[in-house]
DRENDREN-266634 format. One record per residue: x, y, z of N, C-alpha, C in turn; residue number from 1; chain; residue in one letter. Coordinates in steps of 0.05 Angstrom, whole numbers. Last residue first. Example, Ala and Ser with C-alpha at 12.3 -4.5 7.8 and 13.67 -1.06 7.14 Angstrom:
<rs>
     n_c1     n_c2     n_c3    ca_c1    ca_c2    ca_c3     c_c1     c_c2     c_c3   seq   mol   type
      257      -45      142      273      -21      143      258        1      157     2     A      S
      264     -114      156      246      -90      156      264      -66      156     1     A      A
</rs>
This chain:
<rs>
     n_c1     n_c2     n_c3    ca_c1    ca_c2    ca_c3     c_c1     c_c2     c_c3   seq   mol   type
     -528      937      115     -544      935       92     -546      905       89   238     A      X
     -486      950      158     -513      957      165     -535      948      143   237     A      X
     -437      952      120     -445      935      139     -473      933      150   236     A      X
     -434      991       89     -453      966       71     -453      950       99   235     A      X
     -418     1024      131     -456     1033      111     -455      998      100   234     A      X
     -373     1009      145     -396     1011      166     -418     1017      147   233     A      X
     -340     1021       98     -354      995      106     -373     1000      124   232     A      X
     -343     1082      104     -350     1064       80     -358     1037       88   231     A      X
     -317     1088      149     -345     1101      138     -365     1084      122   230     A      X
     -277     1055      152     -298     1063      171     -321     1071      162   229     A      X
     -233     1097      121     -251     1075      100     -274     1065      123   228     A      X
     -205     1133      156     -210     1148      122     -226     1124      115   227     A      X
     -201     1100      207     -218     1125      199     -224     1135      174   226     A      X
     -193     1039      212     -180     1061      196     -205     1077      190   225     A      X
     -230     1030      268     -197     1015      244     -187     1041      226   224     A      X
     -250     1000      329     -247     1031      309     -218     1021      296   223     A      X
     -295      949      317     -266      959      332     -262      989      311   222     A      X
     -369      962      320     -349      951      305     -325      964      328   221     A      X
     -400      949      368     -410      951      341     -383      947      327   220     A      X
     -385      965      419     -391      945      418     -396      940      390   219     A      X
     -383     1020      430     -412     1005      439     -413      978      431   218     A      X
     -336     1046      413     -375     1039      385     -385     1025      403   217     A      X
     -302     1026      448     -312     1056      439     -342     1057      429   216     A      X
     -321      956      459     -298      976      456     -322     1006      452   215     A      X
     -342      935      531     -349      931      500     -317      959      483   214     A      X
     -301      904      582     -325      928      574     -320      919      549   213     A      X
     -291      860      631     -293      868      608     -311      886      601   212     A      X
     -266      825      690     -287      846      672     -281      849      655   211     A      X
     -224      794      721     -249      783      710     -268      810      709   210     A      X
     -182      844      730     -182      817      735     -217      807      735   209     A      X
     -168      897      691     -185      886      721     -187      863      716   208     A      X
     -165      925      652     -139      912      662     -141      903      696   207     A      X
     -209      903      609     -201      927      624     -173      904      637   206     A      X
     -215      886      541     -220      879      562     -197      899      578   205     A      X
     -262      894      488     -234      899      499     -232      903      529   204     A      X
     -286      856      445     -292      854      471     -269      870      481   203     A      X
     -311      860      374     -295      853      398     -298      867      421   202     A      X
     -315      859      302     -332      854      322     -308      851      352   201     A      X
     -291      883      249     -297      861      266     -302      872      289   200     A      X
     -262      935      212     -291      925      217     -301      897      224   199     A      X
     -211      942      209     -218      949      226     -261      947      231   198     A      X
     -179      924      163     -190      947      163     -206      959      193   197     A      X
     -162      881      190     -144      903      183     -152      930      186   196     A      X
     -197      854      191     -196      856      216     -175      881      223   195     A      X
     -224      842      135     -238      864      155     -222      864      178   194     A      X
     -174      822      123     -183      847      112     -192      856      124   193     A      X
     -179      765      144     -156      784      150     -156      819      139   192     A      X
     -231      759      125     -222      761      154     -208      776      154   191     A      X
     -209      736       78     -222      762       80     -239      772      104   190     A      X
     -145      718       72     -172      721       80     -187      746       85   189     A      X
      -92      741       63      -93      717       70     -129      713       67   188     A      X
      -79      800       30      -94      789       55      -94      763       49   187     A      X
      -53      813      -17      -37      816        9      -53      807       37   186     A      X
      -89      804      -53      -64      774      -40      -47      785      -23   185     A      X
     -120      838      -71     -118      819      -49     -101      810      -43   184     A      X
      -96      896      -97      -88      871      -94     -105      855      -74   183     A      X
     -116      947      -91     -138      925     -107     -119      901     -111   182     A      X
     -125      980      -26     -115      975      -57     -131      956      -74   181     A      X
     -148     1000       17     -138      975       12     -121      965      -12   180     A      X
     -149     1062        2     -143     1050       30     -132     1022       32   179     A      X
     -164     1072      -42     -152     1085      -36     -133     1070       -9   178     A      X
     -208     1043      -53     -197     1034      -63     -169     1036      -59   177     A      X
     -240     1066      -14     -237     1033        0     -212     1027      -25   176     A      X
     -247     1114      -38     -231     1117      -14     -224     1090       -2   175     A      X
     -274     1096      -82     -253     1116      -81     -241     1111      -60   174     A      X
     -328     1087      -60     -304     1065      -79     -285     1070      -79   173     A      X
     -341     1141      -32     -338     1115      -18     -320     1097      -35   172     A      X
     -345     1169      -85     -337     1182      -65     -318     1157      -50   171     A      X
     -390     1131     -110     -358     1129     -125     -340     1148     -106   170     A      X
     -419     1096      -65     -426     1116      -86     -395     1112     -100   169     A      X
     -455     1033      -28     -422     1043      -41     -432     1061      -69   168     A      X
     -504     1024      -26     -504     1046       -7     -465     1045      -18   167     A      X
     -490      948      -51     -516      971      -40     -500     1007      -21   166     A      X
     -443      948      -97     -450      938      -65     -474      967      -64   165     A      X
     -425      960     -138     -455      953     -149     -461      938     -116   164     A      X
     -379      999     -137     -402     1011     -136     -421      992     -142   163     A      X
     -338      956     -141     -351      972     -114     -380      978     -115   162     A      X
     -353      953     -193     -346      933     -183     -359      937     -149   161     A      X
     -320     1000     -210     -347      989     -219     -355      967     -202   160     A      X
     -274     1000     -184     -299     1024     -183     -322     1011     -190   159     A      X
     -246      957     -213     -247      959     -184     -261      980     -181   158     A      X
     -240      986     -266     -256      956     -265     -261      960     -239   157     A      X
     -207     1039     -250     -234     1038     -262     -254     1017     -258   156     A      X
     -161     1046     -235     -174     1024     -229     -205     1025     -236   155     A      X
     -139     1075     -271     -123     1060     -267     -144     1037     -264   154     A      X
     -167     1131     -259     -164     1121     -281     -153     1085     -284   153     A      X
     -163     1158     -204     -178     1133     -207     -179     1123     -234   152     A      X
     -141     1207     -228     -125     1184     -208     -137     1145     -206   151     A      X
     -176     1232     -229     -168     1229     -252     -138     1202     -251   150     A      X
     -207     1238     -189     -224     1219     -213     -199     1213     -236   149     A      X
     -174     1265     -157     -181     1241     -155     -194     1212     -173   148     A      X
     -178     1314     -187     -155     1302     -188     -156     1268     -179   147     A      X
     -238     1329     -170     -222     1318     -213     -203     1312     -207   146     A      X
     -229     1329     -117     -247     1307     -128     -241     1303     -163   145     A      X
     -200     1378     -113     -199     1353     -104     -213     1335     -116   144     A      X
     -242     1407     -138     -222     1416     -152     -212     1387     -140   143     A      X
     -290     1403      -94     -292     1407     -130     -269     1396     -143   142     A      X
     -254     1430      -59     -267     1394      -50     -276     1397      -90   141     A      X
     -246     1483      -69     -226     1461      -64     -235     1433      -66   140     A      X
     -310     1494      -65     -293     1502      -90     -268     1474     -102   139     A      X
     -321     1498      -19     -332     1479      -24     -315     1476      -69   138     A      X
     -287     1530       12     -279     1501        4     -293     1476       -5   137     A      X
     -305     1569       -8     -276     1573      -22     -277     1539      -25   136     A      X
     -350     1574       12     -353     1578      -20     -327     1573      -30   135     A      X
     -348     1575       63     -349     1559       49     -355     1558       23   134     A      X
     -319     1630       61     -302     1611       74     -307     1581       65   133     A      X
     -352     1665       56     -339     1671       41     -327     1638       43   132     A      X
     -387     1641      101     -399     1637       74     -384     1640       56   131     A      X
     -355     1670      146     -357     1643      151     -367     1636      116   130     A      X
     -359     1720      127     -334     1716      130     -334     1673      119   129     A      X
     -415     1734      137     -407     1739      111     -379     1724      104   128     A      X
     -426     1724      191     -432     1703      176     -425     1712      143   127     A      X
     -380     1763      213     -376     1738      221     -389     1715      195   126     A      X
     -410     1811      200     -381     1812      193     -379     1776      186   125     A      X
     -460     1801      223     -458     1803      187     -433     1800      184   124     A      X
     -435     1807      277     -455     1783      265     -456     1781      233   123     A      X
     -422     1850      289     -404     1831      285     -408     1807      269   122     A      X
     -467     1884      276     -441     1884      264     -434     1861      258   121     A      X
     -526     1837      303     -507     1862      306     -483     1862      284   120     A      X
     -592     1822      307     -571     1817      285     -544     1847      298   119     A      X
     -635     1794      333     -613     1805      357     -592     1818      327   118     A      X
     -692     1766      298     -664     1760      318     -652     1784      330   117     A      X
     -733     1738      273     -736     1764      292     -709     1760      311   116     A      X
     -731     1704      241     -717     1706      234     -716     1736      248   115     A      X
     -780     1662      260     -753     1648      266     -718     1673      258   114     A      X
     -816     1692      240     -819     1686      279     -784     1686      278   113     A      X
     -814     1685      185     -812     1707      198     -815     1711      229   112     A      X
     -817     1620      190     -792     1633      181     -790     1671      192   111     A      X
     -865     1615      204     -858     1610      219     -825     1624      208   110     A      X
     -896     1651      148     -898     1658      170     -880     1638      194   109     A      X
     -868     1612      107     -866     1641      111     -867     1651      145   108     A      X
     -878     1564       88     -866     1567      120     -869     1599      124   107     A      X
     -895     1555       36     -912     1554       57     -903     1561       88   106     A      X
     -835     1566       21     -859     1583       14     -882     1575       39   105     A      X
     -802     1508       22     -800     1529       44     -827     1554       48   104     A      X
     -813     1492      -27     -824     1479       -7     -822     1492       22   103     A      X
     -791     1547      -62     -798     1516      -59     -813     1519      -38   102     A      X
     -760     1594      -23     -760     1586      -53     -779     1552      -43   101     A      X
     -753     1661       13     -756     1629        9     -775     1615      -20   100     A      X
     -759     1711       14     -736     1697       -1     -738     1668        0    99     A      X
     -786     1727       60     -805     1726       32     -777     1709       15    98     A      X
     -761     1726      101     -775     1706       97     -786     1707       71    97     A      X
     -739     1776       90     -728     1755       93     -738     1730       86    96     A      X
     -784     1814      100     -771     1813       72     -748     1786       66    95     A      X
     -794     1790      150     -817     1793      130     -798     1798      103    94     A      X
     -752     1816      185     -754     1784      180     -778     1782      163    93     A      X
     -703     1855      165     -736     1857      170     -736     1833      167    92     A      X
     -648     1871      160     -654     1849      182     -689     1845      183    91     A      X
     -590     1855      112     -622     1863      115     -633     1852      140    90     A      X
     -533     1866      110     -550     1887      127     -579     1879      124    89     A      X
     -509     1835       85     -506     1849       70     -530     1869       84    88     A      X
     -515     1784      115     -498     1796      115     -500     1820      104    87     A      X
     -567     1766      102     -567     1782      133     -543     1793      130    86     A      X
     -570     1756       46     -576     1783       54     -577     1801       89    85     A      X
     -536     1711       60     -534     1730       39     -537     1757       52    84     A      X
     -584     1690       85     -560     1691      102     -537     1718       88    83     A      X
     -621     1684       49     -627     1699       62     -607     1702       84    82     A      X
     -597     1649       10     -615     1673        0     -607     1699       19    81     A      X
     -583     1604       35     -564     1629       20     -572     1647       23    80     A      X
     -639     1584       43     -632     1596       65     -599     1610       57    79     A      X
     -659     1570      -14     -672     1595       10     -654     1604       26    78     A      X
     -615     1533      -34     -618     1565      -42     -631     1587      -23    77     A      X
     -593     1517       38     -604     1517       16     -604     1531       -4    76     A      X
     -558     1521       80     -536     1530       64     -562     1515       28    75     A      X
     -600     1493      127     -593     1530      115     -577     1542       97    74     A      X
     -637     1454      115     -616     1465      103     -615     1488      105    73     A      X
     -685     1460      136     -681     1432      142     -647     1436      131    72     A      X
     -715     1518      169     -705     1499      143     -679     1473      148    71     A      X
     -732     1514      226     -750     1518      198     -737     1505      177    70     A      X
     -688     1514      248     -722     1504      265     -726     1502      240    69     A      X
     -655     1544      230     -647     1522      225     -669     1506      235    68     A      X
     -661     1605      247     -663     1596      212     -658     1556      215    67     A      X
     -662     1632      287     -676     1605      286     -681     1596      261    66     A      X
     -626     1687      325     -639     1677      294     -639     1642      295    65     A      X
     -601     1702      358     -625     1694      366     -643     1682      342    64     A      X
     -546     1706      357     -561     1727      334     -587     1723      342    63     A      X
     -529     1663      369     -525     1682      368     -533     1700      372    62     A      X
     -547     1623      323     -552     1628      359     -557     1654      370    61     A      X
     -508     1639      287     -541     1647      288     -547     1652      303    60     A      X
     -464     1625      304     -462     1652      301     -498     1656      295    59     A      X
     -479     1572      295     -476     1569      330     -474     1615      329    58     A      X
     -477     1559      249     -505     1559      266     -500     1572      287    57     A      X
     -422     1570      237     -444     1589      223     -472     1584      235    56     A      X
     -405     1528      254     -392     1553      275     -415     1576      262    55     A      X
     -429     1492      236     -425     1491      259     -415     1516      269    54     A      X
     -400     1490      177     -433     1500      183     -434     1509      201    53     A      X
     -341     1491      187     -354     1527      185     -388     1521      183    52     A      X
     -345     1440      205     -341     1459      218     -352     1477      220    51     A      X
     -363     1420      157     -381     1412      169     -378     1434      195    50     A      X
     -308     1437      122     -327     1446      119     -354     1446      137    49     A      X
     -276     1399      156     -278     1435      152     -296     1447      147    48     A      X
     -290     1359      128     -293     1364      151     -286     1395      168    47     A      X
     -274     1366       73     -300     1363       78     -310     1355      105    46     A      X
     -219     1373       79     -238     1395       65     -266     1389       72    45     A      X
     -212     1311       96     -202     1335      118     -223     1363      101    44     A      X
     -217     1287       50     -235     1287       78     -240     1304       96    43     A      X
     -186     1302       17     -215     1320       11     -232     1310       31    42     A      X
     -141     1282       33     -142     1310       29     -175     1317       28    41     A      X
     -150     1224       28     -158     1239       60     -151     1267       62    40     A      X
     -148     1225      -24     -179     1224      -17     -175     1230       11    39     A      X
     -103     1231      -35     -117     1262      -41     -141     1256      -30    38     A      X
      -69     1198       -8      -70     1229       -7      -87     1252      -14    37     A      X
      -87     1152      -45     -100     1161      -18      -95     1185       -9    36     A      X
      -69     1166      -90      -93     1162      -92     -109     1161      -59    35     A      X
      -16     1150      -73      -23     1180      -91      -48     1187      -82    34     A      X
      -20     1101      -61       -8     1113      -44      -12     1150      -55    33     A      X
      -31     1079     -113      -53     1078      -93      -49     1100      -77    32     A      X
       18     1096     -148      -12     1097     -145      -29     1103     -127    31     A      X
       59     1060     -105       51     1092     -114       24     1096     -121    30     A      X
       19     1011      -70       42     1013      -92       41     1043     -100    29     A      X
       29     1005        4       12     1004      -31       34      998      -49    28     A      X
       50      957       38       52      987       34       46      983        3    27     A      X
       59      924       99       25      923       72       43      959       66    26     A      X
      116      897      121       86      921      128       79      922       93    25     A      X
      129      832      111      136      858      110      118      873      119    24     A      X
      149      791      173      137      790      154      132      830      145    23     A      X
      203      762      202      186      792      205      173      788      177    22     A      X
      239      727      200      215      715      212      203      739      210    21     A      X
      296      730      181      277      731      169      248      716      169    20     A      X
      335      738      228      337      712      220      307      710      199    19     A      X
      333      780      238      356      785      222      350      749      215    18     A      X
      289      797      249      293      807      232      311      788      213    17     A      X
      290      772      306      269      762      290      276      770      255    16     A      X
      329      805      328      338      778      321      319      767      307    15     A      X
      304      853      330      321      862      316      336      829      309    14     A      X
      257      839      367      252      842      347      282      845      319    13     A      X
      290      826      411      280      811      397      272      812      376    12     A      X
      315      887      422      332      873      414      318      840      401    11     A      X
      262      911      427      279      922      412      310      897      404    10     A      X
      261      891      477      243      880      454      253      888      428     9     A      X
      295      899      512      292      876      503      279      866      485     8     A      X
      277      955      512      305      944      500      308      915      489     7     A      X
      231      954      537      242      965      503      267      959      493     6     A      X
      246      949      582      227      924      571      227      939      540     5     A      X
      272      982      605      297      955      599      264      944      580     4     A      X
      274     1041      575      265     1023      596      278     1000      589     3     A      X
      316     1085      533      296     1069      540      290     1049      563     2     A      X
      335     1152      554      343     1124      557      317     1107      557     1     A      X
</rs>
């Protein structure tokens, strides 16, 4: 049973309706509505992915292994190289360290400190598993991204366009195009855009009689839509 204060609203809103004072909800047009599916499909893949790094450092730990002190990338060629070969049983940290390519070379010796670890079973089982894991989705996000491009056919002018704002790539164009569409005229202003989207400025106030706190961000932006956030918050800062 709803509360009486749902009811009553439930019933205002259902007289607002019927006397055509409800203005409609913003809903794309297919396209777009296609076109966002797949870009918060390859968000979600590419937050998965940031996972299996995270669970692949944290199995280093582990391991007492300090491959991440040293290389600034461990899913580099070097550090493949040699994750590669921890799975596949090599544990001498001198033959390890010798696998470093580039700019890594001069590290040798701190890479052989960093790669005197603890290595057991589980550990090769785990980081062979975790690597299998991102090779699949870094595969998927590949395969996502041509369906997207091929989706973005439409709005091509609106890509170009994006892309000449400082720090907007075609990843980012993609997903603002994905999210807002390329009608304006569904916003009144371009106020009414950012406030949609959720990049204005505000104060959200506690349910204490004279205080106020800042929102979540510290005060920096209101949190709006997570799949485009990203995107505006970079040209915001520019």
């Amino acid at each position: 049973m709803l509360p009486d204060t749902d009811v009553k609203d439930s019933e205002w809103l259902a007289d607002l309706l019927h006397h055509g004072l409800l203005k409609a909800s913003f809903i794309p047009p297919a396209p777009i509505r296609e076109l966002r599916e797949l870009t918060r499909y390859r968000k979600t893949l590419v937050q998965e992915r940031a996972s299996e790094i995270h669970r692949l450092q944290k199995v280093l730990e582990s391991a007492n292994l300090k491959l991440a002190a040293v290389a600034t990338d461990i899913l580099g060629k070097s550090g493949r190289d040699m994750l590669d070969a921890l799975a596949n049983g090599q544990e001498d940290p001198e033959v390890l360290a010798a696998l470093a390519r580039g700019r890594l070379r001069p590290k040798i010796p701190e890479l052989q400190r960093a790669l005197e670890g603890r290595v057991k079973a589980h550990h090769r089982f785990l980081i062979e598993q975790i690597l299998s894991h991102i090779d699949f989705l870094d595969q998927a996000i590949a395969k996502v991204y041509q369906e997207v491009e091929r989706c973005l056919t439409p709005f091509a002018e609106a890509i170009t366009l994006l892309e000449t704002i400082p720090c907007i790539n075609a990843i980012s164009a993609a997903v603002i195009v994905a999210e807002i569409g390329t009608d304006m005229t569904r916003f009144p202003s371009a106020k009414h855009l950012a406030s949609w989207v959720g990049v204005v400025r505000c104060i959200t106030r506690l349910n204490i009689p004279g205080t106020a706190r800042k929102n979540s961000k510290g005060g920096s932006w209101v949190n709006g839509l997570p799949h485009i956030e990203r995107s505006w918050g970079t040209v915001a800062c520019h």
